[in-house]
C-alpha positions as CSV (number, residue, x, y, z in Angstrom):
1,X,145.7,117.9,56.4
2,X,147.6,114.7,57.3
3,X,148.0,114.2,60.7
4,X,151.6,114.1,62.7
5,X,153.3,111.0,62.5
6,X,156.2,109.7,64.4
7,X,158.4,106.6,64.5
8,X,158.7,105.3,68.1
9,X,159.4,101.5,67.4
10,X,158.5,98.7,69.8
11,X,160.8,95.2,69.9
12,X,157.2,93.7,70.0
13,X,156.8,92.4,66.7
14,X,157.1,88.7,65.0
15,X,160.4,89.5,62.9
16,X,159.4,87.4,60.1
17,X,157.8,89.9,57.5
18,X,154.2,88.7,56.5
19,X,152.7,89.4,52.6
20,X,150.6,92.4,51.9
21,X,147.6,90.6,51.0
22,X,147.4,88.6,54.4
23,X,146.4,91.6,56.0
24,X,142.6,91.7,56.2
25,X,141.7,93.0,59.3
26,X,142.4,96.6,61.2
27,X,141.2,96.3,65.0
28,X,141.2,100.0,67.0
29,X,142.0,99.5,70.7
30,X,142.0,101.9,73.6
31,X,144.7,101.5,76.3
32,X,143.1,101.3,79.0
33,X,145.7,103.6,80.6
34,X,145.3,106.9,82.6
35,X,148.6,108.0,81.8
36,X,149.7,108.6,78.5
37,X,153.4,108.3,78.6
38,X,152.8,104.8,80.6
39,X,150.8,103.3,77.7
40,X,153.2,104.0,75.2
41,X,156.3,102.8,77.2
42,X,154.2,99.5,77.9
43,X,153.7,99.1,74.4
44,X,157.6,99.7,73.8
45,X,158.9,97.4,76.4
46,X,159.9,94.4,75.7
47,X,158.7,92.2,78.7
48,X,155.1,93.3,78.2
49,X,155.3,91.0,75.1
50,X,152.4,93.7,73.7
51,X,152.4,96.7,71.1
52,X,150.1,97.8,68.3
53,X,151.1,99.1,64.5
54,X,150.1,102.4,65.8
55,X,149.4,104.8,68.4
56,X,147.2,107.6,68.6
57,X,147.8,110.3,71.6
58,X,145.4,112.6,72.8
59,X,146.1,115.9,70.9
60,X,145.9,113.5,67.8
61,X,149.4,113.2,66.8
62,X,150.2,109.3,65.7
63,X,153.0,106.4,66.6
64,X,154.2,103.9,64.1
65,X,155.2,101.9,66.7
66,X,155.5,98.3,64.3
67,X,155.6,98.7,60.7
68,X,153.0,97.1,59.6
69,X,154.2,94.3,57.5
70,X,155.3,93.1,60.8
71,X,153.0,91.4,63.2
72,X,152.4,93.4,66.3
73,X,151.0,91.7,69.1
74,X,148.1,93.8,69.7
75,X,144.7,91.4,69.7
76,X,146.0,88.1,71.7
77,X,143.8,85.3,71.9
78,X,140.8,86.5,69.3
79,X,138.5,84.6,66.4
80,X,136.4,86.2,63.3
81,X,134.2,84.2,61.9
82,X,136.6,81.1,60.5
83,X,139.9,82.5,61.6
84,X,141.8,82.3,65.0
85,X,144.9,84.6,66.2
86,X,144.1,87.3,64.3
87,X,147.3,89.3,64.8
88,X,148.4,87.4,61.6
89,X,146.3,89.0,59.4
90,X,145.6,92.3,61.1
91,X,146.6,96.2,61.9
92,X,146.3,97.2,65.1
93,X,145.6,100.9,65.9
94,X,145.7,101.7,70.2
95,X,144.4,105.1,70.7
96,X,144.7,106.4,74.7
97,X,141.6,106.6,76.6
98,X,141.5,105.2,80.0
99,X,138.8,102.6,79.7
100,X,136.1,101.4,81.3
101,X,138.0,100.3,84.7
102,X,139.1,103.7,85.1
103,X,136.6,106.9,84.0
104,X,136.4,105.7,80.3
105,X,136.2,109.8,78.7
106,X,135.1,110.3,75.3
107,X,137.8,110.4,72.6
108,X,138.9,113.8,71.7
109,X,138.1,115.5,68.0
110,X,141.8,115.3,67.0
111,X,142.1,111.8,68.0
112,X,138.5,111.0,65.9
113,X,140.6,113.3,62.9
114,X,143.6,111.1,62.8
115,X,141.8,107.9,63.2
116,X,140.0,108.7,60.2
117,X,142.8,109.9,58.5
118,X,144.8,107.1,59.1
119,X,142.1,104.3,58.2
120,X,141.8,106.1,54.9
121,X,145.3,105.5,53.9
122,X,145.5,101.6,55.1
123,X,142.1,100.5,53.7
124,X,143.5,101.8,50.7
125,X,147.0,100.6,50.9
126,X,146.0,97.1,52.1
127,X,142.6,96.6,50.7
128,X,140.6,96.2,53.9
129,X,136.8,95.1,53.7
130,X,135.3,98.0,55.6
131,X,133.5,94.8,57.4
132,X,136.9,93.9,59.0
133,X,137.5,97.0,60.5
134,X,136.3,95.5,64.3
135,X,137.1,96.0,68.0
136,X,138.7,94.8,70.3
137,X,135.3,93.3,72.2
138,X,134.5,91.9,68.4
139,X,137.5,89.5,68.4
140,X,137.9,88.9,71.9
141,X,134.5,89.6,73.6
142,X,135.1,87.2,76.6
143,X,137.9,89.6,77.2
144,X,137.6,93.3,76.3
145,X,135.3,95.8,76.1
146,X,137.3,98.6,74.1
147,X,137.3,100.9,71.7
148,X,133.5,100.2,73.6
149,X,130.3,102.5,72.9
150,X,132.0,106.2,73.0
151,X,134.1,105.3,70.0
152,X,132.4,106.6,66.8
153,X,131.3,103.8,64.7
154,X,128.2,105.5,63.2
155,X,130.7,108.7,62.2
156,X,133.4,106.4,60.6
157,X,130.7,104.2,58.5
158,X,129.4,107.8,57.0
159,X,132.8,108.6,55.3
160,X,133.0,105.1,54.4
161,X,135.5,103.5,56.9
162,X,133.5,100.7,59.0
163,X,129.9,98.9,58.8
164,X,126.9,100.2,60.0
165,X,123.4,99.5,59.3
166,X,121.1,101.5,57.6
167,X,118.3,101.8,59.3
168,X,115.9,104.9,60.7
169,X,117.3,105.6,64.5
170,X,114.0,107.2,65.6
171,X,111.9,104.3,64.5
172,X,114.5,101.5,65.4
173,X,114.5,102.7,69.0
174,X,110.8,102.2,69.3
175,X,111.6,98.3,69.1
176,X,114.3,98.6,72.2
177,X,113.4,96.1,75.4
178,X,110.7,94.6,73.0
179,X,111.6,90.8,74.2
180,X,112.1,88.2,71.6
181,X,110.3,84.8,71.3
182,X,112.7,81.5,71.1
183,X,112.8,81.3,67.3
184,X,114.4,85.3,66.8
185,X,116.7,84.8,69.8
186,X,117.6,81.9,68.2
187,X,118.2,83.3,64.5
188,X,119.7,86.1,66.5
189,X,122.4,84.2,67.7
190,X,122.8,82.5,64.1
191,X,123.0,86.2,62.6
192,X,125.9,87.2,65.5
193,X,127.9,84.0,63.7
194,X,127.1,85.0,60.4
195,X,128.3,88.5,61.3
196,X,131.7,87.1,62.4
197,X,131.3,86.8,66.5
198,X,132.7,83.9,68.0
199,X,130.4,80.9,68.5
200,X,129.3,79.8,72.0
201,X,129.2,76.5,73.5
202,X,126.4,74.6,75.5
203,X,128.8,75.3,78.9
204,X,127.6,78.3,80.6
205,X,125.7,79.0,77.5
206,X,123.7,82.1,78.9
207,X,126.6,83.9,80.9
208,X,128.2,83.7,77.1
209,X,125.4,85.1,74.9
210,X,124.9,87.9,77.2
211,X,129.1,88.5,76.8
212,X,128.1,88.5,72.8
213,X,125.3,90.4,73.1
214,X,126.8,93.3,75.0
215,X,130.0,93.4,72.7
216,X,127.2,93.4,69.6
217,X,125.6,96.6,71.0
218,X,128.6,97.9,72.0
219,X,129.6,98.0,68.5
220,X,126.2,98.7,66.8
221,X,123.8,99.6,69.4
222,X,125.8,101.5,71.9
223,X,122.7,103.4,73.4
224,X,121.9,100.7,75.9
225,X,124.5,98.0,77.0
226,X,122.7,95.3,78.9
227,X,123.4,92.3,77.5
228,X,119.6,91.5,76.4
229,X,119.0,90.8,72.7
230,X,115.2,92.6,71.9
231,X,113.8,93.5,68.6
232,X,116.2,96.1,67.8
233,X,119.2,94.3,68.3
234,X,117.3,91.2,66.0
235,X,116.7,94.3,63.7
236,X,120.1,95.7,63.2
237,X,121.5,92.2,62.9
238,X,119.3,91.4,60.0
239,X,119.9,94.5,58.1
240,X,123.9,94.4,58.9
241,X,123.9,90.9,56.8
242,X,122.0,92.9,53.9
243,X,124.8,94.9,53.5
């Protein structure tokens, strides 16, 4: 069963239609937004100069707020590996949670249904890599934090929607808080680049890589958020790049 799906169109879109096969990217966002209603008239009004492809509400019923041959202006300043702006070349999906700054709940079933659902069909449509379906905090990890580490990322790589590694939970824990020595947190970093994250600069070098580092475990080790890369995170990296 297909979930509900409504037109609600924002005025938040570059007019100029872009080609099918630039889009490579989809990139889930949550609002950020205790209230519903004020999220999706945000995303509608024209002086917020944001929207998003589509919108997903709490009891699961879906937006199309931009078609999506239309670029939506949904991931702002953002990099993946060698390209910049990614608007251009991706979908964005906002699903309403209230975030981290407010009492970030877990997404409901029906919203987890129609996310699925709706993946399905535009992986298909557009021909998405399953690697470039990403977060917010992938692209823009200086700046964001969502869908962060209550969205289901594990759940969607199972039915064959986003990466994951493939490696045995129970004994990967066991290497969590085991510290690395210079030369893994070194490849570490270079594995983060070859993954797609942004690269650093000397500057404030160690403020950054803990930025990276938490929006890598958000993403793909969302037990434990603190910014430290240890042997599991060094693990998962390696294995992600087998895949």
């Amino acid at each position: 069963m297909w979930p509900k799906i409504s037109l609600n169109y924002s005025p938040n879109f570059n007019p100029r239609k872009r080609a099918k096969k630039n889009i490579k990217f989809i990139i889930i966002h949550y609002t950020g937004m205790n209230n519903q209603l004020s999220a999706i008239n945000r995303l509608c009004d024209i002086n917020s100069k944001v929207s998003a492809h589509y919108f997903i509400k709490k009891n699961g019923y879906v937006l199309n707020l931009v078609p999506p041959l239309y670029e939506a202006w949904h991931a702002g300043k953002s990099s993946w590996k060698n390209l910049k702006s990614l608007n251009r070349y991706s979908i964005g999906i906002e699903i309403q949670n209230s975030g981290h700054n407010n009492k970030y709940e877990n997404f409901s079933q029906k919203q987890i249904f129609s996310t699925k659902k709706l993946l399905e069909y535009l992986i298909k449509k557009y021909n998405v890599n399953l690697k470039n379906v990403l977060g917010h905090s992938d692209i823009s990890p200086d700046r964001k934090k969502d869908p962060g580490e209550k969205f289901p990322w594990k759940k969607l790589a199972k039915s064959k929607l986003s990466q994951w590694h493939n490696l045995d939970e129970k004994k990967l824990k066991k290497k969590r808080l085991i510290k690395l020595n210079l030369y893994e947190e070194s490849n570490f970093m270079k594995n983060l680049y070859k993954i797609g994250y942004h690269k650093i600069s000397q500057k404030n070098f160690h403020s950054q890589k803990r930025i990276l580092t938490k929006a890598f475990q958000r993403r793909f080790r969302q037990g434990l958020i603190n910014g430290i890369s240890d042997q599991e995170c060094f693990i998962i990296s390696r294995d992600l790049l087998k895949s």
